[in-house]
N, C-alpha and C positions, 0 to 999 in steps of 0.2 A: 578844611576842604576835603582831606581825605575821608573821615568819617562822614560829612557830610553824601560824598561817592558812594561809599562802602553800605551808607542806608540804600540809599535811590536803589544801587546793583542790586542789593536783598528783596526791596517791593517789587522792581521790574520781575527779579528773577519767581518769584509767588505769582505774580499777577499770571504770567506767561505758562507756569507750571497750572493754574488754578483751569486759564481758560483753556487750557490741552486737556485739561479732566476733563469738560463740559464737554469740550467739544466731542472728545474717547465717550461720554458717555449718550452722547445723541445718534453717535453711528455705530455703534455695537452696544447689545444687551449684556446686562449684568449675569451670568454664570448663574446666581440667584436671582430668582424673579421676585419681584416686590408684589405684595397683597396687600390690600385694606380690605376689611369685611366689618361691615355696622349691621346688628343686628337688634332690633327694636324691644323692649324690655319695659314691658309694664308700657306706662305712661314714658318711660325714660329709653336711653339706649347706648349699648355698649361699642365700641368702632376699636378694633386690634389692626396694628399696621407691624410688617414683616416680612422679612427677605427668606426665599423657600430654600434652602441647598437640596441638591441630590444626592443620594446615596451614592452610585456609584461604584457599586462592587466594595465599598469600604465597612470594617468595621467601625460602627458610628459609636453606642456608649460603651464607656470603660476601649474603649480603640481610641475614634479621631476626638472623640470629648471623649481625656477622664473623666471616671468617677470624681466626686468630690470638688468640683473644682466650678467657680462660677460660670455660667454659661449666659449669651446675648440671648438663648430661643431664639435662632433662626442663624442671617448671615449678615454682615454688611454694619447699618447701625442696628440698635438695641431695639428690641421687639419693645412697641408701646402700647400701652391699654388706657382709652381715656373712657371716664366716666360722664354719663351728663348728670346724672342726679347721684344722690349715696346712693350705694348698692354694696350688700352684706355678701361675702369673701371666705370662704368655709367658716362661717361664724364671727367675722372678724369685720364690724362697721369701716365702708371707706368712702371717705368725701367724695364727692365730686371733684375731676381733674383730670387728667395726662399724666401716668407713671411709664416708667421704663420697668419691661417683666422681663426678670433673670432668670433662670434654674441653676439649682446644683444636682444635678445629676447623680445619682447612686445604685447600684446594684438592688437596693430592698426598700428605700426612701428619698425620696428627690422633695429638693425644700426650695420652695415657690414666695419668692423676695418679687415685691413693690419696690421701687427706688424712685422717691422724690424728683431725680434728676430724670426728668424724662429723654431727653434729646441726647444722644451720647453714644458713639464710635464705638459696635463691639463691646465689648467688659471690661477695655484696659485704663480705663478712668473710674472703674465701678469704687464706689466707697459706702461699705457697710453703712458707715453716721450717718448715711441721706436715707435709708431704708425708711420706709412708710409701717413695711409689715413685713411678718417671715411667718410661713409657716410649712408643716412636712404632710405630704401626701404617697399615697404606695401604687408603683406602677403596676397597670396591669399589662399581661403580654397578649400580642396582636398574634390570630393565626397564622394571619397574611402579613408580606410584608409591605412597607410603605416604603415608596422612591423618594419621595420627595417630601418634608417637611412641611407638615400641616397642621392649622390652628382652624375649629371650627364650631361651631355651637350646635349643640343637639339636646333635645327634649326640652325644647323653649316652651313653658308656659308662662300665662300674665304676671307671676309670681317667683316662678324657677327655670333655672337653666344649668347644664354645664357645657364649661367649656373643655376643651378637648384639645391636650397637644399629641400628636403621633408622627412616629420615624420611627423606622428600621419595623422590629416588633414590640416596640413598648408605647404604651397608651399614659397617658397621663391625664386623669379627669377633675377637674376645677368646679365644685358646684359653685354656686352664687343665686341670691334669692333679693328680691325689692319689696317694698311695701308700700304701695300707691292706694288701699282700700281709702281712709282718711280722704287723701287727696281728689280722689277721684266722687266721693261720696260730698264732697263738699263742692267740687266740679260742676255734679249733675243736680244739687239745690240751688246753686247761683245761676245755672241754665234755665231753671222751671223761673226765673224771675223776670225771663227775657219776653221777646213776642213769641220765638219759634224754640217754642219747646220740646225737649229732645225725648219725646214721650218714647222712643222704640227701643234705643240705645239704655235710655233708664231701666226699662223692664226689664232689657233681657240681661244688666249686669245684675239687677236684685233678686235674678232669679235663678241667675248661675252661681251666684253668690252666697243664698240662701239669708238674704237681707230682710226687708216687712215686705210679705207677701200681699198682705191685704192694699198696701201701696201698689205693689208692681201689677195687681189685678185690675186695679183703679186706673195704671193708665191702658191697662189693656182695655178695658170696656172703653175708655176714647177712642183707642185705636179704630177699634173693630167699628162704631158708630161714625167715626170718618170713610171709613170704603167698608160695607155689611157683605159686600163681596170680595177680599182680600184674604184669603187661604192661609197667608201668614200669620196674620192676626189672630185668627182662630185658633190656629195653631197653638203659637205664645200662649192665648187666654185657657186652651185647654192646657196644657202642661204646666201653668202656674195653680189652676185649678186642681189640678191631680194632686200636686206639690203640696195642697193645701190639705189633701183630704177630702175634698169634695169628687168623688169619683162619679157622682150621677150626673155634676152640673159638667165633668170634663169628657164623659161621656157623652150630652150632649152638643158638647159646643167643637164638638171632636168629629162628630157625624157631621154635622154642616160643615164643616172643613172638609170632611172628605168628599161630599156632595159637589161643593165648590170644584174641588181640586180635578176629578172625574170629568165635570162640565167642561173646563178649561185645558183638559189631556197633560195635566202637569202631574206626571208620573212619581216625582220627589214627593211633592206635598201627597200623594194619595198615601205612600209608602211611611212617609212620616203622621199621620195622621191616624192611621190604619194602628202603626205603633202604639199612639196613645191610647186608643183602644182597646189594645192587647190587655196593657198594663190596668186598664180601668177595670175591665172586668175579673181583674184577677182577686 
């Protein structure tokens, strides 16, 4: 009976402590703010979730984080990174999933750990054997300094990106790179098999991509013979044209675009058209 007591006393007393968190956490904010940021990547897309601290007047690395020593990246629980599709890690292939991302912080190299265990309080459960990946990057220093703890992406292309951890003056840059050509090439052949074919979107990836030109021309003369007045089209078919080497045929289909564009006071298209011209005559 006593033990029996002695249980119940323990859940009351959890139950009681748990719904006092909830409830401390519904009427006052956390000291760190919490973030999520998804940013679209390729066909695929990356989502980091993460509590900010502020600086504070504090020395922060080799101060309030030693050197050397595993760190959450950020405050609260462990900063997470989930993938939707693979996506390549300074060189280093990673499935698709939800990791928890640690640092070790260091004066001239900080080494950037994946951890299997994604869900997990801070670093004091952190265990090396769950590690996905490790690998070492070199911080750069910030002129300005940063208040407050920030994860962000910059220089996103369909292809690349990195990611960017910064506090106090140090920068930490993360590139990471996808490969959706494949995917997407095989995408836009099971579309052309539908009724509503993606005739626009097709061109204009074969032709930023530098894919079969003589294709992406091919859906441009549809294009263009769907609306003979659409400045866009024109466009596209001149620039694919150029692309080709044909500069008298992008020269003229580059004039009727700007013709068009003039007609309709669509300032962009004259300016962009005007361009192809540039180039045509050179």
């Amino acid at each position: 009976m006593k033990l029996i007591f002695k249980t119940l006393s323990i859940a009351l007393a959890f139950a009681l402590c748990s719904q006092f968190s909830q409830a401390q956490t519904e009427i006052t904010p956390r000291p760190s703010s919490n973030q999520s940021i998804t940013q679209a990547f390729g066909l695929s897309q990356v989502t980091i979730t993460y509590s900010r601290p502020n600086r504070n007047g504090r020395k922060i690395f080799g101060g309030l984080q030693p050197y050397g020593e595993v760190w959450r990246t950020g405050a609260n629980e462990a900063t997470t990174i989930q993938f939707k599709d693979e996506v390549n890690v300074d060189g280093h292939q990673v499935p698709a999933g939800k990791y928890a991302l640690f640092t070790i912080p260091g004066k001239d190299e900080w080494t950037i750990i994946l951890n299997k265990t994604a869900n997990q309080w801070g670093a004091y459960s952190y265990k090396q054997a769950d590690d996905l990946l490790r690998f070492t990057v070199k911080p750069q220093t910030l002129k300005s300094t940063v208040e407050t703890f920030t994860i962000q992406f910059e220089n996103v292309s369909e292809t690349a990106m990195q990611l960017h951890l910064m506090w106090e003056n140090t920068d930490i840059s993360i590139p990471m790179t996808i490969d959706d050509d494949a995917r997407i090439l095989a995408n836009i052949e099971n579309a052309m098999q539908g009724e509503k074919k993606p005739y626009y979107a097709a061109m204009e990836y074969y032709y930023e991509h530098n894919k079969d030109l003589a294709k992406a021309l091919e859906w441009a003369n549809i294009l263009e013979k769907s609306d003979m007045k659409a400045t866009y089209y024109k466009l596209w078919k001149a620039r694919i044209q150029l692309k080709m080497g044909d500069k008298a045929g992008a020269m003229a289909t580059a004039t009727q675009g700007l013709e068009l564009a003039k007609a309709s006071h669509n300032d962009e298209y004259v300016r962009l058209n005007e361009a192809v011209l540039k180039a045509a005559s050179k």
